[in-house]
N, C-alpha and C positions, 0 to 999 in steps of 0.2 A: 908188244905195244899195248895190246887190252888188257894186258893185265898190271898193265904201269912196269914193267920188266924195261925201262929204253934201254939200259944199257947192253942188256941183253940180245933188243930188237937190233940192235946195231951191229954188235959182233955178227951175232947172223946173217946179215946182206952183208959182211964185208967179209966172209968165209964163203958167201955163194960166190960173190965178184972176184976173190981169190980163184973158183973153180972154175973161172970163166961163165960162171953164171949170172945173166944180168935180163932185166925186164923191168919195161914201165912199171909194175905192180911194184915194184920192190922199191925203186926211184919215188914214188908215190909216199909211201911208207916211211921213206927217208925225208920225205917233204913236211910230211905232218908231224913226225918225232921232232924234227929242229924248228918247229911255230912254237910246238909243247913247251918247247925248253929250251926257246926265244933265244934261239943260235940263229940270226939273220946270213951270217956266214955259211954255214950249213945251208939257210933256204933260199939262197941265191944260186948258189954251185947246182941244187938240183931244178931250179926254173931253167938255167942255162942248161942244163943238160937235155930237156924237154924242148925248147925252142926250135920250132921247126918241124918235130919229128910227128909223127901220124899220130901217136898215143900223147901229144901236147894237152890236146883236151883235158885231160884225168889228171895234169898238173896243174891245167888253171881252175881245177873246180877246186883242189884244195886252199888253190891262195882265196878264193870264193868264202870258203868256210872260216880262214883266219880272217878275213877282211868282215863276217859276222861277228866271229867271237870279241872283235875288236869294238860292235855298235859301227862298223860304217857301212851300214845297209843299201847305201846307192852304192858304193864300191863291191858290195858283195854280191848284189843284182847284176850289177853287171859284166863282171868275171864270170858269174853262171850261166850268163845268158851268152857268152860269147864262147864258153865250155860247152854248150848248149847247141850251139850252130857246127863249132868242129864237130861234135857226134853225129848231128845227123849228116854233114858232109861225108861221113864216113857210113850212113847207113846206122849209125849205131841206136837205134830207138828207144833201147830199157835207158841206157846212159842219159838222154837227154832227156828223158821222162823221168827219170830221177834228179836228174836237178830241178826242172822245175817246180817237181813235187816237194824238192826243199825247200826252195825257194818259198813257196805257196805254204809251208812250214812256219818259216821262221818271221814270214811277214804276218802271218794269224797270230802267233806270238805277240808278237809286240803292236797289234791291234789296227795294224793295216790290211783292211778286208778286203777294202778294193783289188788292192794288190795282190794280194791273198787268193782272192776269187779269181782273177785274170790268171796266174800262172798255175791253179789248179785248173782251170778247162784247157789249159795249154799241155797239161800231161795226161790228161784224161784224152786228148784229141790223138799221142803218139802210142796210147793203151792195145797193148795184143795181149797173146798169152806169155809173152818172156816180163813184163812191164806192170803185171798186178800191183807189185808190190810198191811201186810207185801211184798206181790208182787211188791204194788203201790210206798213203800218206798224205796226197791230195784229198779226199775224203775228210780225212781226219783233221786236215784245215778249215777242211768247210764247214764241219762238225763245231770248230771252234766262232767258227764266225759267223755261228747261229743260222748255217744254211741246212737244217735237219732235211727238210725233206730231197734233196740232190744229192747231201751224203749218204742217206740211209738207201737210196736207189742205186748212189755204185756201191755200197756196201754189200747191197742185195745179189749185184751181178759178180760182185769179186769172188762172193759167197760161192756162189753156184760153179764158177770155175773151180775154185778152190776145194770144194767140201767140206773134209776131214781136216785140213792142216793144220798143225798143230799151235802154231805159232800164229797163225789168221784167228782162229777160235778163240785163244786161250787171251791173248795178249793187244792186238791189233783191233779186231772188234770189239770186244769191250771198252778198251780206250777210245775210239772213235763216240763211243754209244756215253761213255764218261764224259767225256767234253760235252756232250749235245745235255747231260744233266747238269753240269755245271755254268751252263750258260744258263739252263731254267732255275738256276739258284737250289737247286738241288745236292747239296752235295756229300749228304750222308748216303745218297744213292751214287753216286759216281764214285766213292768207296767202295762199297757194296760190289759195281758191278766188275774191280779193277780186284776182286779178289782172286779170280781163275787165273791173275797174272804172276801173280806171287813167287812161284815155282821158276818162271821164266823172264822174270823181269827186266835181266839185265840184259833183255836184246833190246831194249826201246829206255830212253831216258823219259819218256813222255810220261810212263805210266808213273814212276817217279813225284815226278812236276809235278802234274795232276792230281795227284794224292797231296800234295802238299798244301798245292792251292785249296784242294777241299779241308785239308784240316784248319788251314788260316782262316777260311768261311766258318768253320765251326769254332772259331777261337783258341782251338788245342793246338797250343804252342808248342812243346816237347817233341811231340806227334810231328807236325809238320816240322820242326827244325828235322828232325831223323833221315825223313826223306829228301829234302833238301841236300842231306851230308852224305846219303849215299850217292849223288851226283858228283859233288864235289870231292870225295875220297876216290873217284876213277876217272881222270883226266883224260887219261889214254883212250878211253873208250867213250865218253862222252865231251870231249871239246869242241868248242863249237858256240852258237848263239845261244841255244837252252843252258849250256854251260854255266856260262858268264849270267843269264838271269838269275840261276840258282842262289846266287848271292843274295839276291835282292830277299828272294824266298825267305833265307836261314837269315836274313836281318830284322826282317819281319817277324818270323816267328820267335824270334829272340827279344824281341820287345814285349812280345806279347805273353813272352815267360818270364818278364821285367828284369832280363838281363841285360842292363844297358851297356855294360862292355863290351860284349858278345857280338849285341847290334849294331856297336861305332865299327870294331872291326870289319864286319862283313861288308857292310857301308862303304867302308876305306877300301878295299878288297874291290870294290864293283866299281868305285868311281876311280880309281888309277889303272883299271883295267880299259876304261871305257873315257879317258879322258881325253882323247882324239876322235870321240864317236861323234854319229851323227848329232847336232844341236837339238833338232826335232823331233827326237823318240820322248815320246812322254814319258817312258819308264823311267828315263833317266832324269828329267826334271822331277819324276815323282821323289826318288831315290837321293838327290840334292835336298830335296824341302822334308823329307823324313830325315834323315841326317842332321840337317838344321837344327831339327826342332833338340834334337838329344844333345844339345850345347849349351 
């Protein structure tokens, strides 16, 4: 599935399910391939299949993540939040602290801080040693919505549990530390500090994003269309609400490499993706009146 292979990911659970091999994880997997490649059919048969059973959770967080990718952000708040409550009726602490750390994700995305703020202390409150890595995403919301000093204090403590690890050092803290430059308008430094990620990029789409948005800041069209398109050349592995922004991204920087075709598609691309979204996301009335204008 990461590697855009579905037809692949497919055969393979249905070679395990021949062996009598079957698990939520795989049901899960089968949920997000048929959002991907907008088989309703497909993602109906595996909500039914989930209905009821202990591992339901980890299927409604997925409908959670198409219900972003889609721009309908009270719909997708609220599937996580309700994916959020089966976890912990189950005990299950890193799960529910991962969502909300999404959540507290995708709402700094798209420039809801409040909201943002609120479901980051909400994962930081379910935070042990299995759950860092939910800490560091919530962090990195807060990083976005110019809360420096509360993110760089759990950065501080993820830190010290953490150490050495490779992928906190290299990838996670510097983007966290990237965001907090690109909100001071900084962003030939939040290049800069997203260069230790390079190597390991493609575990986070953020770092991505974030380079792109800094190149847009700088003008460099080309530049940020690239990053932009490596988001969008791996569905698999990056779908979702950052996803679906990336459009917006590579329309942008397409304009601003005065490619007007380039930038009507992407345009087109973001608004029939998101043409059931929330009315109130400003991205998308931004993305309406840039559109416009190129008419």
């Amino acid at each position: 599935m990461h590697l855009d292979r579905f037809d692949e990911a497919k055969a393979t659970a249905e070679k395990a399910f021949a062996q009598k091999i079957d698990s939520a994880g795989i049901h899960r997997v089968l949920l997000r391939l048929a959002y991907i490649q907008g088989d309703q059919a497909a993602a109906q048969k595996e909500i039914q299949w989930a209905s009821g059973r202990p591992e339901e959770y980890a299927v409604v967080s997925v409908q959670a993540v198409q219900a972003g990718y889609l721009g309908q952000r009270r719909k997708a708040r609220e599937l996580s939040k309700r994916a959020g409550e089966m976890a912990r009726r189950r005990k299950l602490a890193a799960a529910a602290a991962g969502y909300a750390a999404g959540d507290a994700n995708d709402d700094s995305l798209l420039g809801s801080c409040d909201l943002a703020r609120t479901e980051a202390h909400s994962a930081f409150a379910l935070v042990d040693g299995d759950t860092l890595p939910a800490a560091g995403r919530a962090a990195t919301a807060l990083a976005r919505c110019g809360d420096t000093a509360v993110a760089e204090k759990w950065a501080g403590d993820v830190s010290k549990l953490l150490g050495a690890a490779t992928i906190w050092n290299a990838v996670t803290l510097p983007l966290l530390r990237a965001n907090i430059e690109l909100k001071r308008d900084q962003p030939a430094k939040a290049i800069e500090l997203l260069q230790s990620a390079v190597p390991y990029e493609r575990t986070n789409s953020g770092v991505m994003y974030v380079r792109g948005l800094a190149y847009l800041r700088l003008g460099h069209g080309p530049e940020a269309a690239a990053e932009f398109q490596k988001i969008l050349d791996h569905k698999g592995d990056y779908w979702g609400t950052l996803y679906s922004l990336a459009y917006v991204g590579l329309a942008r920087a397409a304009v601003l490499s005065g490619d007007t075709a380039k930038a009507k598609e992407a345009y087109q691309d973001f608004l029939a993706l998101w043409k059931d979204a929330d009315s109130d996301l400003p991205i998308l009335a931004e993305a309406r009146k840039e559109y416009a204008v190129l008419h």
